[in-house]
Backbone bond lengths (Angstrom), bond angles and torsions (degrees), N, CA, C in turn:
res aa  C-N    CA-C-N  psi(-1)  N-CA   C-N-CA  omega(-1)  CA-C   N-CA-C  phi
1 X - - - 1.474 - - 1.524 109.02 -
2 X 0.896 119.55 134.25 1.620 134.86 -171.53 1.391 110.08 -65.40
3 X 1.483 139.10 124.53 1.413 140.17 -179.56 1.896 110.85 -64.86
4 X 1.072 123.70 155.70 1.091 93.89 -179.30 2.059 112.73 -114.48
5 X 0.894 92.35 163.39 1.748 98.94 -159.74 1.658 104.46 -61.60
6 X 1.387 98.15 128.13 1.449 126.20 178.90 1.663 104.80 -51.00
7 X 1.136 122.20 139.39 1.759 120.76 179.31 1.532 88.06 -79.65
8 X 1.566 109.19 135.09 1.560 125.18 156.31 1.763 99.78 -66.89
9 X 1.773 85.00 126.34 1.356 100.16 170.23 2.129 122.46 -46.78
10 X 0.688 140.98 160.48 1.444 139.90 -165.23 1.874 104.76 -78.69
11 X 0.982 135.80 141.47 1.490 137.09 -175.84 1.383 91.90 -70.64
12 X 1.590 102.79 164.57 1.719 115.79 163.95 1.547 112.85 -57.36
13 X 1.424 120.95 -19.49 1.408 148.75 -170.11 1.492 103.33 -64.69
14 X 1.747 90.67 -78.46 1.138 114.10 -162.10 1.870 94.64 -70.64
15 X 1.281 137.72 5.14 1.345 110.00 -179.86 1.612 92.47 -123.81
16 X 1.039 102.85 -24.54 1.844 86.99 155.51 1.613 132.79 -68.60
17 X 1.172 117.97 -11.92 1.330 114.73 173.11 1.649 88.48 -88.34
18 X 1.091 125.35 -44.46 1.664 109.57 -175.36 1.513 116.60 -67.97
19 X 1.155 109.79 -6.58 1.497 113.80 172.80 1.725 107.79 -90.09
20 X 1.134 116.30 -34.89 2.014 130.40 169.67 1.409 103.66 -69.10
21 X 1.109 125.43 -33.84 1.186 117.42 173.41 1.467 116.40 -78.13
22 X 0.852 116.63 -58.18 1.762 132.89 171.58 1.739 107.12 -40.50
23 X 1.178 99.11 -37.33 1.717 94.50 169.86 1.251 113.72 -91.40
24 X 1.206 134.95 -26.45 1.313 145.58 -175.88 1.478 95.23 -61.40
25 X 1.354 123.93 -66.14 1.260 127.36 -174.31 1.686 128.65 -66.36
26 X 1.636 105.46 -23.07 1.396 107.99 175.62 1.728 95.03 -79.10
27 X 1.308 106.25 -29.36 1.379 90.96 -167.95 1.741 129.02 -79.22
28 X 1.527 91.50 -20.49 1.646 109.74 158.33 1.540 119.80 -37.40
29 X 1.952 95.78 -59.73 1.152 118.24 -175.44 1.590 119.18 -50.85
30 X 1.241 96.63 -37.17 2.042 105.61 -177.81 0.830 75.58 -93.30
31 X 1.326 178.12 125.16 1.699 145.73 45.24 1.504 88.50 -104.45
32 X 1.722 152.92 -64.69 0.984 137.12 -168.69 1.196 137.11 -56.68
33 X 1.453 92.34 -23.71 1.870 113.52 168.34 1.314 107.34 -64.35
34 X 1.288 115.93 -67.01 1.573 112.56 -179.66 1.829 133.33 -56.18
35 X 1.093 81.06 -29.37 1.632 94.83 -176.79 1.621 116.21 -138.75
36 X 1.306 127.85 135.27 1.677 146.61 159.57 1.464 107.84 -13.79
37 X 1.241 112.12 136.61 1.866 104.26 179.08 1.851 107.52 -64.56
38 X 1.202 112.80 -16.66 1.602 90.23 -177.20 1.580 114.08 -82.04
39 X 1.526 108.16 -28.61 1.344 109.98 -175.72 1.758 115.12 -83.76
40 X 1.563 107.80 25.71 1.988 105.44 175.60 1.454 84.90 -124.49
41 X 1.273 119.01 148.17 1.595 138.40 132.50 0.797 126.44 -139.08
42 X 1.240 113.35 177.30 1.187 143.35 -104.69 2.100 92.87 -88.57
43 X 1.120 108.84 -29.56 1.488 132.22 161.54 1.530 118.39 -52.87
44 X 1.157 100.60 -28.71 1.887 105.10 -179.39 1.692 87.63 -94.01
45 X 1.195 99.11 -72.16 1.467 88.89 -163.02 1.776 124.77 -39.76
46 X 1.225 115.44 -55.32 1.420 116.07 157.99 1.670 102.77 -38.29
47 X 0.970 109.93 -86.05 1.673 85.44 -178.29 1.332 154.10 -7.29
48 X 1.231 87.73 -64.28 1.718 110.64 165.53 1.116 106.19 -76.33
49 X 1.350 133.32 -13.00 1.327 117.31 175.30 1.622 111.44 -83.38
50 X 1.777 108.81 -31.87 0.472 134.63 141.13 2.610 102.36 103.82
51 X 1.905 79.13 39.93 1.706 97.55 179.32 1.268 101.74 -139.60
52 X 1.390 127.44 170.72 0.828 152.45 -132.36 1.907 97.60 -83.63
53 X 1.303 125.16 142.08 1.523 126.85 164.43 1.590 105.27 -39.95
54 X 1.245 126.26 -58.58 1.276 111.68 -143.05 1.602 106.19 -102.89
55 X 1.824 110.98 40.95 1.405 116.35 162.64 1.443 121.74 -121.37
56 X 1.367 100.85 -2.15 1.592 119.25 153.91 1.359 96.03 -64.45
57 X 0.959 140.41 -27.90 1.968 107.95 -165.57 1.607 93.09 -117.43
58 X 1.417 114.95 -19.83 1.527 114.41 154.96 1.609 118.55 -54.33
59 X 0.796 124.73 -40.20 1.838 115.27 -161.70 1.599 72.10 -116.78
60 X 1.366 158.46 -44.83 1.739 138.34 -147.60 1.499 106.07 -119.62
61 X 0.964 117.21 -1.51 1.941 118.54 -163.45 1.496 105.68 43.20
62 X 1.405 129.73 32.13 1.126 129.63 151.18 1.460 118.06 130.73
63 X 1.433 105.75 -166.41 1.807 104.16 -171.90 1.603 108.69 -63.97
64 X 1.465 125.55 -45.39 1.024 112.21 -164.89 1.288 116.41 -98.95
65 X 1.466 121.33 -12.14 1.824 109.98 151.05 1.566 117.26 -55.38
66 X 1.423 121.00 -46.89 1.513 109.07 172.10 1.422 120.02 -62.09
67 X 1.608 125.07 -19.52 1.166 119.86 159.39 2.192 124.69 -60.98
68 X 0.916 74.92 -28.26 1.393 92.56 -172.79 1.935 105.52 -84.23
69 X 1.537 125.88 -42.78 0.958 120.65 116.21 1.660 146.30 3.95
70 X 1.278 96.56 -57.11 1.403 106.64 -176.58 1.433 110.62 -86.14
71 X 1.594 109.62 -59.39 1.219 109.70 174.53 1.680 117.32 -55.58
72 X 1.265 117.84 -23.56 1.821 109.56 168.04 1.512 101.36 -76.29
73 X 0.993 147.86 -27.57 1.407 137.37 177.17 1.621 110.72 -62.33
74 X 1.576 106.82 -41.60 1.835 110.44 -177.35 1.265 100.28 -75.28
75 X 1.271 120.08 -31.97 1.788 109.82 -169.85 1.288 95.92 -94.07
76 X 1.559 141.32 24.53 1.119 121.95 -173.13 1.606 86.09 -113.18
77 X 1.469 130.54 -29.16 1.595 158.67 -179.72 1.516 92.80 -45.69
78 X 1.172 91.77 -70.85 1.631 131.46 -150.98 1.980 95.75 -51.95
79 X 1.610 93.71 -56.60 1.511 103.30 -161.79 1.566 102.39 -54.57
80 X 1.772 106.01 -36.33 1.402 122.85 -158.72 2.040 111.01 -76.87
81 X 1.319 109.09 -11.05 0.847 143.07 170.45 1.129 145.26 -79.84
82 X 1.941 111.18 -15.58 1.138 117.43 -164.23 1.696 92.86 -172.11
83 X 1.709 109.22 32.53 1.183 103.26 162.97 1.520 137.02 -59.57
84 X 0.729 117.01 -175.61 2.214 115.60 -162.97 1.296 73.52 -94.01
85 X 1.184 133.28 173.42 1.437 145.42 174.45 1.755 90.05 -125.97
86 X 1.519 122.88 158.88 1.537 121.99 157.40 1.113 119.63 -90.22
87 X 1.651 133.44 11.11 1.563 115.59 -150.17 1.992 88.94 -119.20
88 X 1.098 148.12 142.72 1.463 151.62 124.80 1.934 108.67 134.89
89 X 1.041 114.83 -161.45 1.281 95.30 -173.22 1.813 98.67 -98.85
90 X 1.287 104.97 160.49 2.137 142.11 -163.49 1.858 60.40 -37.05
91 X 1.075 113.72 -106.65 1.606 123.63 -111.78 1.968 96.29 -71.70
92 X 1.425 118.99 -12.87 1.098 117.90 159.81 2.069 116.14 -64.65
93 X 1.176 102.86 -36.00 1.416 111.11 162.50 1.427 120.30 -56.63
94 X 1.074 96.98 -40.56 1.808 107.05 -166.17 1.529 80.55 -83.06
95 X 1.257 150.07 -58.94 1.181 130.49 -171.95 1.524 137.56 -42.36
96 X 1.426 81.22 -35.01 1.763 109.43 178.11 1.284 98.52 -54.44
97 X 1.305 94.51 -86.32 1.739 117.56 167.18 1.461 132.19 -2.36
98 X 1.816 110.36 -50.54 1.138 107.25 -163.46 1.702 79.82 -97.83
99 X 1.139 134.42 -33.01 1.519 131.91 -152.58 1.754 91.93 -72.33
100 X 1.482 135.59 -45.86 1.317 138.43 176.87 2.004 92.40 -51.20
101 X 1.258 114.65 -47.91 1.576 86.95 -162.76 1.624 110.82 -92.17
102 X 0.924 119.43 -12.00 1.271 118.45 148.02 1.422 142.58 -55.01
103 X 1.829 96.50 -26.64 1.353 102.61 153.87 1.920 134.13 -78.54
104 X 1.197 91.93 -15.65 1.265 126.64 -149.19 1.996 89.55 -91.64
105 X 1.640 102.51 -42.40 1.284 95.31 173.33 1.677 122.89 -74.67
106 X 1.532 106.31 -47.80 1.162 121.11 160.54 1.617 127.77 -38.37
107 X 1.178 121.84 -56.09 1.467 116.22 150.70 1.269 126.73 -57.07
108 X 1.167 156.00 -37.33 1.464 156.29 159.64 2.314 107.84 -94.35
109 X 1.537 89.80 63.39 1.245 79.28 -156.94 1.677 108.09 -79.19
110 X 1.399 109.38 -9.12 1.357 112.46 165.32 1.678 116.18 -64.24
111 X 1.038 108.98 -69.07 1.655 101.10 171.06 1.576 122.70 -41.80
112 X 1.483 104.28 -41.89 1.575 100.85 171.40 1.279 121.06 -37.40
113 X 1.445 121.67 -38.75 1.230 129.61 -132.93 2.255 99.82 -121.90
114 X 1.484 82.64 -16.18 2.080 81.63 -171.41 1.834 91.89 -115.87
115 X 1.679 119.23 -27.85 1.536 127.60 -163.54 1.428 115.34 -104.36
116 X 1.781 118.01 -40.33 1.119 103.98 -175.91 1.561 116.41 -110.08
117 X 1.638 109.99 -40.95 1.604 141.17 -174.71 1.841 90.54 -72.92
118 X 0.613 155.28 -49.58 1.596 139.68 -161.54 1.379 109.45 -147.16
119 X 1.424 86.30 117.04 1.352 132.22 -159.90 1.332 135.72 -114.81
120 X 1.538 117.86 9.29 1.479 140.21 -165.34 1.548 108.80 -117.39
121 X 1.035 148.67 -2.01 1.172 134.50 177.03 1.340 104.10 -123.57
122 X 1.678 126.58 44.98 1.471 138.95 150.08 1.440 113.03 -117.89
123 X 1.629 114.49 148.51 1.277 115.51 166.46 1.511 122.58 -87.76
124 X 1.453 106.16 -133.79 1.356 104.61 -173.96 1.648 134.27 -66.89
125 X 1.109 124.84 -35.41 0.896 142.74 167.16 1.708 122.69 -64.38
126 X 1.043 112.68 -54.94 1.468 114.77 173.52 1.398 102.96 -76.16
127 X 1.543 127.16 -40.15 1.627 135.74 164.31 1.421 111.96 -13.07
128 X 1.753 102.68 -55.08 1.257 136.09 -151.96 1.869 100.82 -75.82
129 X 1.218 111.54 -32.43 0.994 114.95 -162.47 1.403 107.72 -91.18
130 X 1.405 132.01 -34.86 1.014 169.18 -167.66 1.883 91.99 -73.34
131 X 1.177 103.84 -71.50 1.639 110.53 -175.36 1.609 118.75 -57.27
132 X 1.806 101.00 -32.42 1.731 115.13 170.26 1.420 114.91 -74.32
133 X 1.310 120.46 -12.64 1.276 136.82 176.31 1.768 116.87 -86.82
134 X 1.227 112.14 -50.60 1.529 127.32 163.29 1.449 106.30 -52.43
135 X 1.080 118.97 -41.62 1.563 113.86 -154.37 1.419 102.05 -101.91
136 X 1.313 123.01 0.13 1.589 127.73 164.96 1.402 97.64 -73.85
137 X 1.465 119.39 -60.14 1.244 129.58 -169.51 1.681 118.01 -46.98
138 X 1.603 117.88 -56.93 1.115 126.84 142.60 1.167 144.83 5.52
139 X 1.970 92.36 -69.62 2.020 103.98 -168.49 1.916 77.60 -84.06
140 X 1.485 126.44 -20.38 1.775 104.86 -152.28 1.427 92.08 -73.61
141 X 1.589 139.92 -37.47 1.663 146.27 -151.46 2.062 71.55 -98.18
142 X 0.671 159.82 -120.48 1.210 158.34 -77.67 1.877 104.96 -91.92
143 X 1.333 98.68 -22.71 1.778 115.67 176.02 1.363 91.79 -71.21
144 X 1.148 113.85 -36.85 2.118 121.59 -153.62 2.005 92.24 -73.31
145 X 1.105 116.51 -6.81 1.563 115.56 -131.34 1.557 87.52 -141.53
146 X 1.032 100.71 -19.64 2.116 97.10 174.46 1.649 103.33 92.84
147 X 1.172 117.12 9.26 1.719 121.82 -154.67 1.482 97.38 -88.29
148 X 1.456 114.48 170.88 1.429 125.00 149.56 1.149 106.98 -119.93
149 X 1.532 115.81 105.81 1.395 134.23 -179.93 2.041 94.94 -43.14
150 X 0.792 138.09 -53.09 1.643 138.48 -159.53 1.646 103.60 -86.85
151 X 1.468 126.89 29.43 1.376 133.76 175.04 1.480 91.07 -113.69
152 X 1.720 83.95 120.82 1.440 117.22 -172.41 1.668 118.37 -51.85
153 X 1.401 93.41 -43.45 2.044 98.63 173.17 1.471 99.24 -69.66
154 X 1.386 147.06 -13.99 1.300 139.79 -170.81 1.343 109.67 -104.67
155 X 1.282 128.69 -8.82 1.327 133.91 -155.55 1.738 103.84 -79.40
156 X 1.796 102.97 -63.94 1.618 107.18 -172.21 1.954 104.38 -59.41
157 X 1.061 94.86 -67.44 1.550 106.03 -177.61 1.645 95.89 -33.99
158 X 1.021 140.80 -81.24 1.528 142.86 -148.38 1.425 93.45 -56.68
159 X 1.686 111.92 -58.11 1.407 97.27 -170.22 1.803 119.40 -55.84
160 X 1.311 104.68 -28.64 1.184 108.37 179.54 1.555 124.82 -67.45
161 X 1.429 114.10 -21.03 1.468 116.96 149.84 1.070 136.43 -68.31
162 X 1.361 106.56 -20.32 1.748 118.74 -175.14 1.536 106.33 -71.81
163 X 1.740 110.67 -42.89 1.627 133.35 -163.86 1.743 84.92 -71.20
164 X 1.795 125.11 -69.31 0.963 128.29 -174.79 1.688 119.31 -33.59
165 X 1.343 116.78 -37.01 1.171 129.70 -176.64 1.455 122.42 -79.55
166 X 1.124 110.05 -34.30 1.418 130.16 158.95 1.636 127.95 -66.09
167 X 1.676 107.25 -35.90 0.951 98.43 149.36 1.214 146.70 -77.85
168 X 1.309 111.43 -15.78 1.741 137.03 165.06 1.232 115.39 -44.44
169 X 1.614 84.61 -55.55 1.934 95.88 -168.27 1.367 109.94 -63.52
170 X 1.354 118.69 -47.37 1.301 127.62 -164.62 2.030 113.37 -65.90
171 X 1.443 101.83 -25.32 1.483 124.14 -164.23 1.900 83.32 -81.52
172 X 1.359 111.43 -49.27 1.362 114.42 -173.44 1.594 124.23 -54.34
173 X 1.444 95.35 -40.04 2.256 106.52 -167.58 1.820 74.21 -84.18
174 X 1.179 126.98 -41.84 1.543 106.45 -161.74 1.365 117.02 -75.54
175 X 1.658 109.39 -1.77 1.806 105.52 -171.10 1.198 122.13 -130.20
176 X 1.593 97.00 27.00 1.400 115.17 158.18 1.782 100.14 97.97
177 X 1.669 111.02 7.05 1.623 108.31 175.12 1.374 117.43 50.62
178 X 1.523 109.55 49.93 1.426 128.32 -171.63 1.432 114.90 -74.66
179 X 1.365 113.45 -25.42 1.765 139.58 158.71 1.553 128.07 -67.28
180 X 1.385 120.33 87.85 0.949 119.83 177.90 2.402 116.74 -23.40
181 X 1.217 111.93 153.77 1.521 95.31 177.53 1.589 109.16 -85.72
182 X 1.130 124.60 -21.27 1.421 124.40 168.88 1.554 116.78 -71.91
183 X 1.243 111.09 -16.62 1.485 125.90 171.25 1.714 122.14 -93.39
184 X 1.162 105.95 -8.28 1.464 119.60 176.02 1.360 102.09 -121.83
185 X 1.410 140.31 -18.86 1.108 147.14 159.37 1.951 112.06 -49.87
186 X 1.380 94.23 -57.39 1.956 112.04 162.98 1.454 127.65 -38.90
187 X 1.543 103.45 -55.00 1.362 123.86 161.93 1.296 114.90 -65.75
188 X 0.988 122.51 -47.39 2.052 93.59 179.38 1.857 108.21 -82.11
189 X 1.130 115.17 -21.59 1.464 111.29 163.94 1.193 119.71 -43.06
190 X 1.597 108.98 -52.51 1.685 122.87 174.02 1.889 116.54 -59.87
191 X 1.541 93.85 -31.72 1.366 93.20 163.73 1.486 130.74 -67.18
192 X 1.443 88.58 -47.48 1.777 102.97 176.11 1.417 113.36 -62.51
193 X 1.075 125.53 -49.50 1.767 120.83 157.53 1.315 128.00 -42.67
194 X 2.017 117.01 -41.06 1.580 120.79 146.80 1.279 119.96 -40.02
195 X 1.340 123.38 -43.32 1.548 117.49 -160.39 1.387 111.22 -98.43
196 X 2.031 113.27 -11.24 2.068 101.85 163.08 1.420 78.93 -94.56
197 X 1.500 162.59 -73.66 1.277 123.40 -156.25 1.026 131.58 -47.81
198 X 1.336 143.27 -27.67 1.837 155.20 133.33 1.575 94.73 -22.64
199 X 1.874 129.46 -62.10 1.456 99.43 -161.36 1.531 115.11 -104.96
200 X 1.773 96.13 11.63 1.688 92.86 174.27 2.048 85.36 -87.75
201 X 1.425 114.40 -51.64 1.929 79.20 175.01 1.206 147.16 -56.06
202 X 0.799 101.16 1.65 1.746 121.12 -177.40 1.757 104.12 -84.74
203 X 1.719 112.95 -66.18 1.368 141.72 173.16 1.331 117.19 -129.76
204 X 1.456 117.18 87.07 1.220 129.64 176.75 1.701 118.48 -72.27
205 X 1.361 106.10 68.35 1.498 106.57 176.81 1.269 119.66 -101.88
206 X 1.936 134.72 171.56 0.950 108.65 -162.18 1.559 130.18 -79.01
207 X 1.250 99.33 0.82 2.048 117.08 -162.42 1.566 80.48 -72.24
208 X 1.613 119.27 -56.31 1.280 114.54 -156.88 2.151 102.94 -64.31
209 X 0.996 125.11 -46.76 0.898 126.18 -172.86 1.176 111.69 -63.85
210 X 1.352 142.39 -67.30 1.501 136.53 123.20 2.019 103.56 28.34
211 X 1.222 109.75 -82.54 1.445 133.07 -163.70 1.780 96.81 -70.15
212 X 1.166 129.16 -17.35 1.354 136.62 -174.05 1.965 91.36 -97.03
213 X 0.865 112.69 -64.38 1.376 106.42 -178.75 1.270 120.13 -71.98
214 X 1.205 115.87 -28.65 1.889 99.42 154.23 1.310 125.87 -50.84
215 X 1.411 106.36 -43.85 1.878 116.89 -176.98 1.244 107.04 -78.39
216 X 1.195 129.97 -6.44 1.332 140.02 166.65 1.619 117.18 -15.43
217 X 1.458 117.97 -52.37 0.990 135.64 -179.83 2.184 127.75 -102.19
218 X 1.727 75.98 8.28 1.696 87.77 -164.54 1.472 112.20 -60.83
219 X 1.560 119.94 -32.97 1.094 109.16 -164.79 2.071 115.20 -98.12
220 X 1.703 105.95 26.67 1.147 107.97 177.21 1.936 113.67 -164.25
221 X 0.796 120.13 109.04 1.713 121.65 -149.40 1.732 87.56 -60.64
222 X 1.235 113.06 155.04 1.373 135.09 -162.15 1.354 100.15 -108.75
């Protein structure tokens, strides 16, 4: 049986554009962290990257694909950060869960607040990225929960906890985190139990009911 062919090492070429890129993108990252996507261009970032303007739209097709870029790099952090664990019971998981990304915001609380938490002053493209990012989050709490994230009575309600939660978080790093995290951890549980009672009234089937009596206890430790 034939061995199969060794990958040619990368050219001096080819690992210098991966090195322009690699700065291009950390350097996105420190300018998007610190500041709102309308107030960076495309001028800072080259800067700090510290190459030429016109290799941002070479390696990104422009400001707001590397934004979009950026934000998959934080939610890629983020996800890695605040994975579901398999071991204890659903809503002790979900506790874990939400308490890791809460930490997770709190330590990078600038990005929380310009990369992951606010989310309205991008268009389509970064939109895009933003929405592929939500909807990971989604199928991971709704897998935890026996759900099918893409069931139509579950769809508005869930998303509407996700937005609710986001706005929480963001209200929280900005107001001095006056809420203990085990105490804001409670509160979106209580939410998340609002939003399958929202889609078991809507479609009272048994997964959802199932998912109602697990959370049974979500919004107060047992």
């Amino acid at each position: 049986m034939p061995q199969p062919l060794a990958e040619k090492p990368p050219t001096r070429r080819q690992l210098a554009a991966q090195q322009t890129r690699r700065k291009l993108l950390d350097a996105a990252l420190a300018n998007f962290t610190r500041r709102p996507y309308a107030e960076v261009t495309v001028g800072d970032i080259a800067r700090t990257a510290g190459v030429a303007h016109g290799l941002l739209s070479h390696h990104f097709d422009g400001k707001e694909s590397l934004y979009a870029e950026a934000v998959r790099e934080t939610d890629r952090e983020l996800r890695a950060a605040t994975e579901i664990g398999s071991d204890g019971p659903v809503v002790e998981r979900l506790r874990r869960h939400l308490r890791a990304h809460l930490a997770f915001l709190a330590e990078h609380e600038d990005a929380a607040v310009n990369l992951i938490l606010r989310r309205t002053e991008t268009s389509d493209v970064a939109g895009q990225a933003f929405e592929s990012t939500r909807q990971e989050g989604i199928r991971a709490i709704c897998g935890l929960l026996g759900l099918a994230a893409d069931e139509p009575a579950l769809q508005l309600p869930v998303r509407g906890f996700i937005a609710a939660c986001d706005e929480m978080s963001l209200q929280w790093l900005r107001g001095g985190r006056a809420l203990s995290v085990e105490a804001l951890v409670e509160v979106y549980l209580s939410f998340l139990a609002g939003a399958v009672r929202a889609a078991h009234g809507l479609a009272p089937v048994p997964a959802l009911s199932e998912a109602l009596q697990t959370l049974g206890g979500g919004a107060s430790r047992s």
